[in-house]
Every structure is written in structure tokens, then in C-alpha cells.
N, C-alpha and C positions, 0 to 999 in steps of 0.2 A: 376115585372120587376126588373131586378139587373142593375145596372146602374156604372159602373168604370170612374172617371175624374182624372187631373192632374191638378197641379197647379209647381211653381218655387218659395220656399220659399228664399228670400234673405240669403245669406251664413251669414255671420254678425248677421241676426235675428232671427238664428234655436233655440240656446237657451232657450230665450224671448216667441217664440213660442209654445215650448211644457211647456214651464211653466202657460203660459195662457188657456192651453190646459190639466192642471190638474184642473183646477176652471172654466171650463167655465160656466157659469152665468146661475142659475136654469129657471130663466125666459125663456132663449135660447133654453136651452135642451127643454123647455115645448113646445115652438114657431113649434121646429121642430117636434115631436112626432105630436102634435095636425094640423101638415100640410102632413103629408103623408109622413117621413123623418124615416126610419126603419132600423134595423143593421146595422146602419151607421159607419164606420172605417174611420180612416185617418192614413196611414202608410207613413214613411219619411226616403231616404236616406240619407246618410254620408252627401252629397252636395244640400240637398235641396228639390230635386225634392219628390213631395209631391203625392202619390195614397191616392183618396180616393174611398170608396164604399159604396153603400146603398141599399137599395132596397123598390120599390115603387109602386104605381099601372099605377100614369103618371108621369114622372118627370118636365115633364115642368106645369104641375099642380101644384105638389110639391113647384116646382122653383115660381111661381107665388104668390100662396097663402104664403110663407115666404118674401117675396118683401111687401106684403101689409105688414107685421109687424114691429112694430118701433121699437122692440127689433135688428131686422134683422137688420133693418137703423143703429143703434148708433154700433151691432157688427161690421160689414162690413168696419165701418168707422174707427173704431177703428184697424182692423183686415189688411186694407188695404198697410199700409204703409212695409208689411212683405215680401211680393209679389214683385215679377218680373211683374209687369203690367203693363199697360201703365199708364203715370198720369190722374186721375179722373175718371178712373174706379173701378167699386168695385170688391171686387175676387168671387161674386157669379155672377159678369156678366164677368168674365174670365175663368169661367169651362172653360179646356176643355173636353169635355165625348168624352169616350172610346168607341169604338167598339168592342160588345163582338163574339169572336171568336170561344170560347172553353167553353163548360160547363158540367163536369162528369156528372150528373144528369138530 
């Protein structure tokens, strides 16, 4: 399954973001491969707005079995304060997923 979300990265915090997003933490990368988490992209406009993409067998599987990991906990917490979200939400419980419409293949 290919899966498209969105996110609203704070204007102030794009920088910060994709600099965190050239190291993120090998434990993390491992957390997601080892949970169902596959050609994963995150692509980002001028103002924020954040597409990402993956592809999976269930994603709310996916989403579940990264929630059990404490790698996920201490990212997320970290990762949060970047986000247009409401307070004390984490941004993997602010996907929002895409509706796929269109797929050449």
C-alpha cells in the first residue's frame, strides 16, 4: 500500500528541520525499516507544508508498532515543537493521510 500524509512544518523552524533531517538518529531509521516503514520520502515547500510518503503492507500496523518504540517516544518529542499542531500532540498522532487518487501503474 502507498500511503501520502501532510503535516505544517512552522515557518521559523524549516531550517532546524531539514538539518535534523540530514542525521536523523540510526536507531530511528532502524525503529522504522524493522516496523513496516518502506520508501519513505518527506518532501517540503517554500512555506512549510510538509508531503510525506511511504509505502506499507498496513499502515495503521505500521503506525502502531512505532508508537510501542521509545526511540519513536523521545523523536516525536523532540520533533514536536516544529509542527503547526495542536499542544501535546505528537506529529505521528497528526498525520494527516492522503487520499490516493491517481496511480500510473
Amino acid at each position: 500500500m502507498r500511503v501520502g500524509f501532510c503535516f505544517k512544518v512552522k515557518q521559523e523552524m524549516i531550517p532546524e528541520y531539514k538539518r535534523r533531517h540530514e542525521a536523523v538518529w540510526p536507531e530511528m531509521l532502524r525503529a522504522l525499516r524493522e516496523t513496516g516503514w518502506h520508501n519513505y520520502s518527506l518532501f517540503m515547500r517554500d512555506d512549510g507544508l510538509l508531503f510525506g510518503y511511504l509505502e506499507t503492507d498496513d499502515f495503521d500496523a505500521a503506525r502502531a508498532r512505532m508508537a510501542e518504540r521509545e526511540v519513536n517516544e523521545r523523536w516525536q518529542r523532540e520533533m514536536a515543537p516544529f509542527f503547526e499542531i495542536e499542544p501535546g500532540r505528537r506529529p505521528d498522532q497528526a498525520m494527516v493521510q492522503l487520499e490516493e487518487v491517481f496511480h500510473l501503474d
